[in-house]
PAGU-697065 format. One record per residue (C-alpha): z, x, y; residue number from 1. Coordinates in steps of 0.5 Angstrom, whole numbers. Layout:
REM residues N
<node pz="Z" px="X" py="Y" seq="NUM"/>
...
***
This chain:
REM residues 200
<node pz="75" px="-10" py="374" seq="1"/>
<node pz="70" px="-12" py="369" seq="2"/>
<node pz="64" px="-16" py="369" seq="3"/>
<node pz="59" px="-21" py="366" seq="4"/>
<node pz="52" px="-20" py="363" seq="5"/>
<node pz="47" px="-24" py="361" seq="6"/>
<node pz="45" px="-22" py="355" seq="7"/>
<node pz="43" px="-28" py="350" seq="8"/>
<node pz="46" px="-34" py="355" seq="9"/>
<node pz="45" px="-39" py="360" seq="10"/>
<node pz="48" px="-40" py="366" seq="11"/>
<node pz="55" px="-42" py="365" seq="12"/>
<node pz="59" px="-46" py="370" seq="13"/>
<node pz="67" px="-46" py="371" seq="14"/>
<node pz="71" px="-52" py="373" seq="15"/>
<node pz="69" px="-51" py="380" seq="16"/>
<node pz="62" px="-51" py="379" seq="17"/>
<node pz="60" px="-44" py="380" seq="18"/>
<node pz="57" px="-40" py="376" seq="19"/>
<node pz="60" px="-35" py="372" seq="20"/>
<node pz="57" px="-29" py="374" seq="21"/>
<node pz="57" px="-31" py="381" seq="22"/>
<node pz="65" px="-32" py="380" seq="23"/>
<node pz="66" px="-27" py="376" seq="24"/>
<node pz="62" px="-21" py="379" seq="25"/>
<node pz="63" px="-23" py="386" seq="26"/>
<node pz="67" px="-27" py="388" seq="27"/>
<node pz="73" px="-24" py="383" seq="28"/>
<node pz="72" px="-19" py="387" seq="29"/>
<node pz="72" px="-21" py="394" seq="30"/>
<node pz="79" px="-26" py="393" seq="31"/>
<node pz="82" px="-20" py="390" seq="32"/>
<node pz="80" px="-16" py="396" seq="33"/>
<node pz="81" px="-21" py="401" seq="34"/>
<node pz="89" px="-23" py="398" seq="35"/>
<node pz="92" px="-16" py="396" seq="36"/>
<node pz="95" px="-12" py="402" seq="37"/>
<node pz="89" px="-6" py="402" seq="38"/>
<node pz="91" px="0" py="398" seq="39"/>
<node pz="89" px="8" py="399" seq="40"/>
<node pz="83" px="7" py="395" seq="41"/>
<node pz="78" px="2" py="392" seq="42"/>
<node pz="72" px="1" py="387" seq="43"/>
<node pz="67" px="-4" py="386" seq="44"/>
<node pz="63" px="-4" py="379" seq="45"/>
<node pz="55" px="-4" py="382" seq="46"/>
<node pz="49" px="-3" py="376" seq="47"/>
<node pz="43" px="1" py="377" seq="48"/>
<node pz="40" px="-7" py="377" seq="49"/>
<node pz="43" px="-8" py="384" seq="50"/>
<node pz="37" px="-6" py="386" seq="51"/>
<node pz="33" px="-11" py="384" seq="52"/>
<node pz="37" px="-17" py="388" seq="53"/>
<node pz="35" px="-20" py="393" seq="54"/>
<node pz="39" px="-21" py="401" seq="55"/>
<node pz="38" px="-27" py="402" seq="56"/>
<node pz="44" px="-31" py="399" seq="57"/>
<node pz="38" px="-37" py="397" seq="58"/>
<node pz="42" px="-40" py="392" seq="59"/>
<node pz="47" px="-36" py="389" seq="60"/>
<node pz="50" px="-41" py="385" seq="61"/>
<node pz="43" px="-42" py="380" seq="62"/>
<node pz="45" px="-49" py="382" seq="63"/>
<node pz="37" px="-51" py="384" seq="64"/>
<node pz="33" px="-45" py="381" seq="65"/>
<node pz="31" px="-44" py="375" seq="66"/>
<node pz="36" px="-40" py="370" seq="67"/>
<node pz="35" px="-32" py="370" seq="68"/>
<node pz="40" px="-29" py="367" seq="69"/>
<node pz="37" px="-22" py="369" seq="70"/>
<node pz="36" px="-23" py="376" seq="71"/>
<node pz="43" px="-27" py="377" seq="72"/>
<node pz="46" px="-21" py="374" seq="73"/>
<node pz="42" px="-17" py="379" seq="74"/>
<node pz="44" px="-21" py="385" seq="75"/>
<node pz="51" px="-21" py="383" seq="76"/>
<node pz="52" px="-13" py="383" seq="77"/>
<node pz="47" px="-13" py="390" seq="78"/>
<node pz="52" px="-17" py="392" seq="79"/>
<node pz="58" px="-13" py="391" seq="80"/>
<node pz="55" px="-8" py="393" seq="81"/>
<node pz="54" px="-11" py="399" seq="82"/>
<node pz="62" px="-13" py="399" seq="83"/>
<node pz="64" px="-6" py="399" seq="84"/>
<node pz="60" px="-3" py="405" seq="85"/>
<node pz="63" px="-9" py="408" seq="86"/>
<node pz="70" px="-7" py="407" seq="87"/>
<node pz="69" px="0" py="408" seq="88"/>
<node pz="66" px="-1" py="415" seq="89"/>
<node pz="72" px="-7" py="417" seq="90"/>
<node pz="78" px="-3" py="413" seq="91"/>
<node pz="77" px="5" py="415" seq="92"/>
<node pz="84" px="7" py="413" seq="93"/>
<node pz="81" px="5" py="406" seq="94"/>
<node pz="76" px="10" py="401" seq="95"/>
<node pz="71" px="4" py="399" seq="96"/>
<node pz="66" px="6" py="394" seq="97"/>
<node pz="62" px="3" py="388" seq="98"/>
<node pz="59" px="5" py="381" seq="99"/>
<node pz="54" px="5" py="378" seq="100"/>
<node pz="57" px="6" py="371" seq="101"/>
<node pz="51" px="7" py="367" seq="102"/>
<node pz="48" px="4" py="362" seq="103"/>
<node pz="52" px="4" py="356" seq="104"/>
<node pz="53" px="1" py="349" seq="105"/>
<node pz="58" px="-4" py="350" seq="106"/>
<node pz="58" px="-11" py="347" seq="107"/>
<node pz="54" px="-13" py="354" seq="108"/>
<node pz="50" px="-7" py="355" seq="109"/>
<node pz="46" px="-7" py="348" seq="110"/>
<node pz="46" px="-3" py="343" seq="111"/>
<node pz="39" px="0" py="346" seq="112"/>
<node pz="43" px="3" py="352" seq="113"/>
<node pz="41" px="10" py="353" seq="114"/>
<node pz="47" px="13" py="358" seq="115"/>
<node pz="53" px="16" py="353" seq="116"/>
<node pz="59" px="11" py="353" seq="117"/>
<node pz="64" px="16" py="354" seq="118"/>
<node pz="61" px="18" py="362" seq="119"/>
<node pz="62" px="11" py="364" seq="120"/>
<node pz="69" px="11" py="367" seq="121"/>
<node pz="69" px="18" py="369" seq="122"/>
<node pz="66" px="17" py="377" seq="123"/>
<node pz="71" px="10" py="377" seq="124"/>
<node pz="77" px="15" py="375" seq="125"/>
<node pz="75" px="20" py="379" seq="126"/>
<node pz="74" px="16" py="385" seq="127"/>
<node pz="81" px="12" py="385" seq="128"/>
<node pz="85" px="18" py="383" seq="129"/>
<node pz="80" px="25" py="385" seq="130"/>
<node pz="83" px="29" py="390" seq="131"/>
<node pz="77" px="34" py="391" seq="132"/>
<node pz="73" px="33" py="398" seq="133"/>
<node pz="68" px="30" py="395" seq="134"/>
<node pz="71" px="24" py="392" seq="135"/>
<node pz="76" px="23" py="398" seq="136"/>
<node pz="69" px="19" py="402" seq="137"/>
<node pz="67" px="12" py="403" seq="138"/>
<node pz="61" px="8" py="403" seq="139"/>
<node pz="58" px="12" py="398" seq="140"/>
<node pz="55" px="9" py="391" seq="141"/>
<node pz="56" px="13" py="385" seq="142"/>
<node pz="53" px="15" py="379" seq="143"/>
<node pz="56" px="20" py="374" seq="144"/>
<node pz="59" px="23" py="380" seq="145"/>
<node pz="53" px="23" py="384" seq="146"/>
<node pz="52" px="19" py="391" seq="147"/>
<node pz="46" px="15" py="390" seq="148"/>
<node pz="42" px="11" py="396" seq="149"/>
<node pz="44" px="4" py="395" seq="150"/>
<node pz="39" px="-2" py="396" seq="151"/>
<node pz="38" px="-1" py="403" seq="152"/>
<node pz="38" px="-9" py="404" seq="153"/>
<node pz="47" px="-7" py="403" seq="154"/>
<node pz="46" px="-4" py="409" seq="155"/>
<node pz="45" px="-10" py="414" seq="156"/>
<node pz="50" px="-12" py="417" seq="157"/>
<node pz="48" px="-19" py="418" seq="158"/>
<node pz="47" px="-19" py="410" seq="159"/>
<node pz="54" px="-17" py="409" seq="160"/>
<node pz="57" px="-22" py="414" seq="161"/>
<node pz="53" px="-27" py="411" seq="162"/>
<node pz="56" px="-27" py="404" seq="163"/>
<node pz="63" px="-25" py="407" seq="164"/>
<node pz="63" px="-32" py="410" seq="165"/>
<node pz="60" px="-35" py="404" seq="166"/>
<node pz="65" px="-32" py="400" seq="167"/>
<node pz="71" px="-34" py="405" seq="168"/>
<node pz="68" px="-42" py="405" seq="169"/>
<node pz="68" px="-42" py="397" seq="170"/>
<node pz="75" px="-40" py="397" seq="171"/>
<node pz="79" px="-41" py="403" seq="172"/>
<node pz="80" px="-33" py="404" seq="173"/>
<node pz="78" px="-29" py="410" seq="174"/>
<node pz="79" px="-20" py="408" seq="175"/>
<node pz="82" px="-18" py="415" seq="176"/>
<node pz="78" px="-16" py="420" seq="177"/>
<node pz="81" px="-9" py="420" seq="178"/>
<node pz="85" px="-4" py="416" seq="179"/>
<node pz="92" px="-8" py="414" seq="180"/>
<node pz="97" px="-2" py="411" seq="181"/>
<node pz="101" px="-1" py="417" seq="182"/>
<node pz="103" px="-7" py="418" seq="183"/>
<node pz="109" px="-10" py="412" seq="184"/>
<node pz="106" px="-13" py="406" seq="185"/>
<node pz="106" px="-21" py="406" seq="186"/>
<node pz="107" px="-25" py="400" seq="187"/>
<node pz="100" px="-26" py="395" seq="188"/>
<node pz="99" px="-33" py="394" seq="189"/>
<node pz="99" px="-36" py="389" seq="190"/>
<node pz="91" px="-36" py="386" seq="191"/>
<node pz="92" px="-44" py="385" seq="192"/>
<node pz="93" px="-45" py="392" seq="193"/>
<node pz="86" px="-41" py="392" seq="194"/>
<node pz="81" px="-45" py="389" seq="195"/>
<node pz="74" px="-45" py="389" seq="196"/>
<node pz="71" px="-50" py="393" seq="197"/>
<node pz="65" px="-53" py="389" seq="198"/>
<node pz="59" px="-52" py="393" seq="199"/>
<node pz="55" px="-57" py="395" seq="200"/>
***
């Protein structure tokens, strides 16, 4: 799933509030997840400036503090790095992982990007449809094919309970509690009876 930077920009609200790069980065990906019935595998697009987010959830929407695209952005891929090792711990049937795709000369990335464009969706490809033993693992971070140790706040348990309750009072959406897929596949609803609730 693509994301949003925040190269040259303001914070940017959606018709529902929020700020964009909390939609788009973390939520988008938490809704997905939480309506689709869990598959084999799933992949989550983290950076390398997740480690500079912060665990406490304190504003996530930028709504009081004043507006940092860079720490946003951070935040933002702190949190979905969270939401990874959130549901590889609540679905064990499912390969959970994140990537840290590299810095790369993409619109958003910059033409000052040092890590080489054609590596950046090898360790995705490869972890959605790899069959070698090191790809087959869940719960891990990755870059360039190379588990790495992720902020060691992602780890909590409480910070990862806190923004799956977070993300579930946004959009009315609870992920399961356990792995789903021996159970028959209900209908998806339809993303208009999933709107975000404005935040308060």
């Amino acid at each position: 799933m693509p994301g949003v930077g925040y190269y040259g920009r303001g914070r940017v609200e959606t018709e529902d509030g929020l700020s964009d790069v909390f939609a788009v980065n973390v939520l988008a990906p938490y809704l997905l997840t939480a309506l689709i019935t869990p598959p084999r595998r799933l992949v989550y697009l983290s950076s390398g400036m997740h480690h500079s987010g912060e665990a406490t959830l304190r504003d996530p929407q930028w709504a009081t503090r004043p507006w940092q695209g860079s720490q946003a952005y951070s935040e933002s891929k702190f949190h979905v790095t969270a939401l990874m090792l959130a549901v590889a711990r609540k679905w064990p049937e499912v390969l959970s992982n994140a990537v840290d795709p590299g810095w790369v000369a993409t619109k958003m990335g910059g033409s000052g990007a040092t890590d080489e464009l054609q590596l950046a969706p090898v360790t995705q490809a490869w972890l959605a449809a790899g069959d070698d033993a090191a790809a087959l693992v869940t719960g891990r971070y990755f870059h360039h094919q190379q588990p790495r140790p992720p902020h060691p706040a992602t780890r909590s348990l409480e910070v990862q309970d806190r923004l799956l309750k977070y993300c579930a009072d946004l959009t009315a959406s609870n992920c399961p509690q356990r792995s789903l897929s021996t159970e028959p596949a209900s209908p998806v609803p339809s993303a208009r009876a999933h709107r975000c609730v404005r935040p308060p």
